[in-house]
N, C-alpha and C positions, 0 to 999 in steps of 0.2 A: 183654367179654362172654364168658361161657363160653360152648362147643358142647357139650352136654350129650348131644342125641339121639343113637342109635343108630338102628338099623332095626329093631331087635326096639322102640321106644320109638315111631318111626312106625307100625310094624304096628298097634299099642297105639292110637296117637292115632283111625287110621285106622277101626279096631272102634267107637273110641269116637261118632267122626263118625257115623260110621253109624246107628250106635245111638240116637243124640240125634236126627238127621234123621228117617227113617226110621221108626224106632219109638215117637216119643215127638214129637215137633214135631206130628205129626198128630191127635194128641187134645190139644194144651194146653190151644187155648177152651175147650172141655169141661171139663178138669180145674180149669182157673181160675175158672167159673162154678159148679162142683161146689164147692170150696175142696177139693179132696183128688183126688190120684190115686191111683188103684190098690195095693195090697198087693203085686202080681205083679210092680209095678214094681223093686220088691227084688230080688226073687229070681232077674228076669232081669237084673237089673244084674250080681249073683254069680254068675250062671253064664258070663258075659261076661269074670271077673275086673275089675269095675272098682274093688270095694273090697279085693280079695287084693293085687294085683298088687305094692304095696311092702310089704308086710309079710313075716316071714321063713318059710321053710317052715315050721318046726316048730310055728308058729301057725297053719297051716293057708294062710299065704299065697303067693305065686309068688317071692318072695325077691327083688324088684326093688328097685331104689334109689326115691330120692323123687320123680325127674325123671317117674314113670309118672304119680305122682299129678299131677303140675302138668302132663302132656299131657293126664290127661283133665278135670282142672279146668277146661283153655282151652278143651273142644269141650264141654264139657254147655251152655254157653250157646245152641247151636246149634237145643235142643229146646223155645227158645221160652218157658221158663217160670221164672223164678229160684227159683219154689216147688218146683218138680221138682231144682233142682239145689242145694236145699238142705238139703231132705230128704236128697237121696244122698251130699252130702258132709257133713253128719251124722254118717249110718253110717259112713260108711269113713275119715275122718278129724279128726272133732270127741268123737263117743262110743266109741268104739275104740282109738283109741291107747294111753290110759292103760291099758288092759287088757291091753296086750301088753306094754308098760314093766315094769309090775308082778303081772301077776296071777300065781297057780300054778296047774301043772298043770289042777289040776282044775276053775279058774274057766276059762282058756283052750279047754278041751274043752265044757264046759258054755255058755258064752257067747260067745267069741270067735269061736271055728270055725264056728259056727253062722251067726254074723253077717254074717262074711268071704262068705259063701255065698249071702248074704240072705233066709234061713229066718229067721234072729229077728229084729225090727228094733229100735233102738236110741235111747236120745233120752241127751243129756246134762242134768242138774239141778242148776244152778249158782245162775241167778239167781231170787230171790227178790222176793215186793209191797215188800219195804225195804230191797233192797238186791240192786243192778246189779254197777255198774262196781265198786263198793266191796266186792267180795265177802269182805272180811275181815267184814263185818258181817253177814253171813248169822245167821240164827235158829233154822233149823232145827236141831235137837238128834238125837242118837243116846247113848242111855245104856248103856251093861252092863248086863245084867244075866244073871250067868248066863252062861250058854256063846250067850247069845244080846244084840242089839242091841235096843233099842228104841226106834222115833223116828219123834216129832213134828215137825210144822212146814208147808211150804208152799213149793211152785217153781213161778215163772212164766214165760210167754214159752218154753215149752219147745217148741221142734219134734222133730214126731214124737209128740209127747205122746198125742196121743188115742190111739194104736194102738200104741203102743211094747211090745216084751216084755220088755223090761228098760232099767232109768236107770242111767246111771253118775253116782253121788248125792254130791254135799261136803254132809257134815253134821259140827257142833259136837260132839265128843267128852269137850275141855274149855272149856266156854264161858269162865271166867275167865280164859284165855290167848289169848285174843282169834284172831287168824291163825293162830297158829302153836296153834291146838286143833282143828284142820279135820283130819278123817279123810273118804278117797272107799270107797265102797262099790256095792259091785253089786245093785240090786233088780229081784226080779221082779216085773213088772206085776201078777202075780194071789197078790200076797201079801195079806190079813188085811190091814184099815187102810189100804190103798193106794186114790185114790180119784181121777177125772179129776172135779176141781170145776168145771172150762168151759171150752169151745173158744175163743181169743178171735178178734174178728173184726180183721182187721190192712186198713192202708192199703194193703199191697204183698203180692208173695208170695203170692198169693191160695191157689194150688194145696196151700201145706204148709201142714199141721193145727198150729196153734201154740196149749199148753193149760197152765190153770194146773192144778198138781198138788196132792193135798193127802195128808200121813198124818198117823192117827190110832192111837197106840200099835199103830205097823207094829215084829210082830217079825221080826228075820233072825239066823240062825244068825251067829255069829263067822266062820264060811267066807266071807262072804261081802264082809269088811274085803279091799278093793285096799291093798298095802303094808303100809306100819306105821305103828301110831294116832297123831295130832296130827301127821303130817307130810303130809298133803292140800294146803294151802295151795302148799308148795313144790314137790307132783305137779301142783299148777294151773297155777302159773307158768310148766310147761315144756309143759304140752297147750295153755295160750293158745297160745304163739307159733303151735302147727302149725293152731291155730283162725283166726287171725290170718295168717297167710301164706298157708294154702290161700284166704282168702276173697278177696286182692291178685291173686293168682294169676286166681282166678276173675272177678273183676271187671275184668283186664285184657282178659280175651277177651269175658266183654261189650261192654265200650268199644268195642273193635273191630270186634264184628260191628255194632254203633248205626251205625259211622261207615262200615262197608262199604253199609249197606243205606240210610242217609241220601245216599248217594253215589248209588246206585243208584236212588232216586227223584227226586232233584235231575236226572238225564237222560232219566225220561218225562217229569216236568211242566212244563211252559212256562208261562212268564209273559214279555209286552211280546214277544212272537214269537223265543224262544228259550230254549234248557232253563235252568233257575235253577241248575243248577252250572256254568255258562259265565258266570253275571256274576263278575267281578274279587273282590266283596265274599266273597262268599262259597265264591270257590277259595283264596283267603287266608286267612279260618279255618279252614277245612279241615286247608290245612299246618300250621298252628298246633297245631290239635287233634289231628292225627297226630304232629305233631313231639315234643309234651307224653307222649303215650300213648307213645312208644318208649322215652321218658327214663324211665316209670314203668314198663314192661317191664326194663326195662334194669337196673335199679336192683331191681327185685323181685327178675330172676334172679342177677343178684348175691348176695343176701339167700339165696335159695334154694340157692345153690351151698355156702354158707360151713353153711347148717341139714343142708343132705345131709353133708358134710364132720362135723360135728361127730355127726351122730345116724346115720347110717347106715356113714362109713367108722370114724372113733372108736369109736363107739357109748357116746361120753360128753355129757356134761351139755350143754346151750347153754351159750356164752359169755354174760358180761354184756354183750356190746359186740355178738351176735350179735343179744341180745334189743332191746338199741337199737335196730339196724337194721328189724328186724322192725317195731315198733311207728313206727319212722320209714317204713318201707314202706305203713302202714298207714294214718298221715294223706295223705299225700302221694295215693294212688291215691283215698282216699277223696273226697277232696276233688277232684281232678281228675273223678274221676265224677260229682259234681256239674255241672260245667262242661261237659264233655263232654254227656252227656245232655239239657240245658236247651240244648244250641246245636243239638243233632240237631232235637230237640222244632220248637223256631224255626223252622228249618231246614223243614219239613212245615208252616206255616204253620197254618192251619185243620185239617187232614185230622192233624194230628200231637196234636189234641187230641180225636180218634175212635178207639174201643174198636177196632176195628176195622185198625188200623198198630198193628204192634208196638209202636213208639218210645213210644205210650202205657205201654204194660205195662210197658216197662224206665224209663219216666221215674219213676213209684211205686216199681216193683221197687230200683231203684240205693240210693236214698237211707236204704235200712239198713245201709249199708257203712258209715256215718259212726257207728253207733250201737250197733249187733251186735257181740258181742268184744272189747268195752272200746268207750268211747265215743273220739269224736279230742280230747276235752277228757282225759279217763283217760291216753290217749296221751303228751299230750305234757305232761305230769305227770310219767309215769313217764321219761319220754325226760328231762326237766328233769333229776328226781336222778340219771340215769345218767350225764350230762354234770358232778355235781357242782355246780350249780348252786342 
């Protein structure tokens, strides 16, 4: 196991805890039955630093390694709503990253800094009505013309969508080149053509706005191409992993707080005259269930150690063997949050199937871990031919 923390990394955590307690666990019913929290909520997350903190200065960030992001990936679960914490990790590390990879100058001052800040907010536009996990088949078009882009098409499932000021967009450049014709590009929300075609309503996640988007002959300046044309596909495969690690990340400290607080009502309620976490059965899954969640900490920060290594001390490519791991990190917690969750749930017998106990709202909330960021079928496909298989 690495020891990663410093104290400037718990100071960090600490704001975070707070923050998620504090200022956000107090409105989530609210925000869950609204399906949207607050605009504001941005902006104090960026004045907190919670989407700066690993990014480099010159992009407007605190120039922290990636150990900031995964302390405060583990305490936003704390605020009670996995809609809230996926909105913010969103911004600060699913729609953003790519931007600071590749963008220039003047796309980094115009959108990046802004973000980092939480003045602009931010959605990524990836998946499409035909096509998910298989994003080589995406539809959406982007044509030249001109000193400018124009493109059709359609993205779904986007959080942040409805309120977003700018998408970080993979669109087809050259459609006959299948993958390798994907160009990413920066749009603004209030561009000509650009259009929120519907909020969709979701099983889980209640609190974040997830929306299909649509354009119609949307033009954008050439300024506005992230890198260089038809190499998007290969800027995806390196912002999955940190889409995919931060969510392992995050869903560990879920798990944990399920199994601290499932702990903690198993010693007020009694059943047959004494607390239901004193029968044998059920101090036994318990350790199981912690025992399982440490090997998948364990095994994540691993994972983490070797993507900090390669992208923040290097400041080179992932490894193919780093990207296995990742995506091996990724069924593994996925799937254990399954298991974990559905035994907490049990676990509350009656009262655990009431709006009213958390363990509801993270029982729905978990179960896009398995699906969100490549699905754990996509997974362990791609894990197959990195094994050579």
């Amino acid at each position: 196991m690495p020891k990663p923390f410093r104290e400037e990394h718990d100071q960090f955590r600490n704001t975070v805890r707070q923050y998620a307690e504090k200022e956000l666990a107090p409105y989530a019913d609210a925000w869950e039955e609204a399906e949207l929290f607050p605009n504001e909520v941005f902006k104090r997350a960026g004045e907190l630093g919670l989407f700066a903190a690993h990014y480099p200065e010159e992009h407007g960030g605190l120039g922290g390694d990636y150990w900031f992001s995964v302390a405060k990936a583990e305490e936003l679960p704390r605020c009670r709503s996995a809609g809230v914490s996926m909105g913010l990790l969103v911004q600060g590390d699913m729609a953003t990253p790519v931007i600071s990879d590749l963008g220039t100058k003047e796309q980094i001052e115009e959108v990046l800094i802004p973000a980092l800040k939480g003045e602009k907010i931010m959605a990524l536009g990836v998946s499409e009505p035909n096509a998910g996990s298989d994003v080589a088949g995406i539809q959406t078009t982007a044509k030249k013309d001109g000193d400018d882009y124009v493109i059709n098409g359609a993205k779904t499932y986007i959080t942040n969508g409805t309120r977003c000021d700018y998408v970080t967009l993979l669109a087809k450049t050259n459609p006959e080149a299948g993958a390798h014709g994907c160009s990413f590009f920066l749009v603004p929300a209030k561009t000509k053509g650009f259009s929120v075609a519907r909020k969709l309503k979701k099983v889980g996640n209640h609190a974040s706005d997830t929306a299909e988007l649509a354009f119609e002959d949307m033009r954008i300046p050439k300024r506005y191409l992230l890198g260089e044309e038809n190499q998007g596909f290969m800027y995806l495969m390196q912002n999955f992993q940190t889409e995919r690690l931060i969510a392992c990340v995050s869903a560990c400290g879920g798990l944990q707080l399920a199994i601290d607080q499932a702990i903690e009502f198993g010693r007020e309620r009694k059943a047959f005259g004494k607390p239901i976490i004193k029968r044998e059965y059920w101090q036994h899954k318990f350790v199981d269930l912690q025992t399982k969640l440490e090997a998948a900490k364990a095994f994540t920060y691993a994972v983490v150690e070797e993507y900090n290594d390669e992208r923040y001390v290097k400041k080179a490519p992932l490894s193919f063997e780093t990207v296995k791991r990742i995506s091996m990190a990724k069924i593994f917690v996925g799937e254990l949050g399954t298991e974990v969750i559905d035994q907490c749930m049990q676990f509350h017998g009656g009262a655990g199937y009431i709006e009213e106990y958390h363990i509801a709202r993270a029982w729905r909330d978990q179960r896009l871990l398995r699906i969100g960021g490549g699905t754990t079928e996509t997974m362990r496909y791609y894990v197959a031919k990195l094994m050579g298989l």
